[in-house]
N, C-alpha and C positions, 0 to 999 in steps of 0.2 A: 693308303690313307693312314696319316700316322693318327696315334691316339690323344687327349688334350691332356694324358699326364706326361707324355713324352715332347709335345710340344710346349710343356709349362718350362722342362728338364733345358730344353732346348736354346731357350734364353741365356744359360748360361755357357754359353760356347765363346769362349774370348776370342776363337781366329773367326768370327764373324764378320770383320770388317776386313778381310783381303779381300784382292782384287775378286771381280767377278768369277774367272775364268779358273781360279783357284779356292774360290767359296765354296763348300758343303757345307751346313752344319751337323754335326751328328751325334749321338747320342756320345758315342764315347769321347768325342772332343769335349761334351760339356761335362762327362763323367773325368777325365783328366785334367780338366782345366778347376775344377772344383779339391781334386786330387794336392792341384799342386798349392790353392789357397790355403789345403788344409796343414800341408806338409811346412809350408811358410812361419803360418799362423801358429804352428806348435814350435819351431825355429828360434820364434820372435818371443814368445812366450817363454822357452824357456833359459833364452837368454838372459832376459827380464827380470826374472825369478832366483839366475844365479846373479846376479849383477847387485839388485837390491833385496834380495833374501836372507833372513838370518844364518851367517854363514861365519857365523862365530864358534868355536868349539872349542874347548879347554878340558885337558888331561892332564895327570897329576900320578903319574909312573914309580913308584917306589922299587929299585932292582936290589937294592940291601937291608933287607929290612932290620938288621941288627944295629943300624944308624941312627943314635938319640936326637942328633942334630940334623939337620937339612939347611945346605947352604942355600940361597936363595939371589941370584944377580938378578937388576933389574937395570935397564938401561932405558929411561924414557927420554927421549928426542922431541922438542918443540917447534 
């Protein structure tokens, strides 16, 4: 007889709906099946994150420092 925290666990078994004859559910299918939500969801996340994150960064190199002037191009394109 399983326990009601392992059958709480249990619900989250995604191959819960094959055929009969191929149905178990069990603890580690819902422990993997939770596994791979988590694995997604951090994926997805940090896609997300680099996609719309501030991923702006600006440096500013000096390798002569004996130089009064710095040239400076700018090419902005509309």
């Amino acid at each position: 007889m399983e326990s009601s925290k392992e059958g709480g666990l249990l619900k989250f078994d995604f191959f819960r709906y094959t055929p009969v004859r191929l149905r178990e559910q069990t603890v580690l299918g819902a422990i993997l099946s939770l596994l791979v939500l988590f694995v997604a969801g951090s994926i997805v996340y940090n896609h997300v994150d680099k996609a719309f994150g501030d991923g702006i960064k600006s440096e500013l190199l000096f390798e002569n420092l004996k130089m009064t002037d710095v040239e400076v191009n700018i090419d902005i394109d509309l």
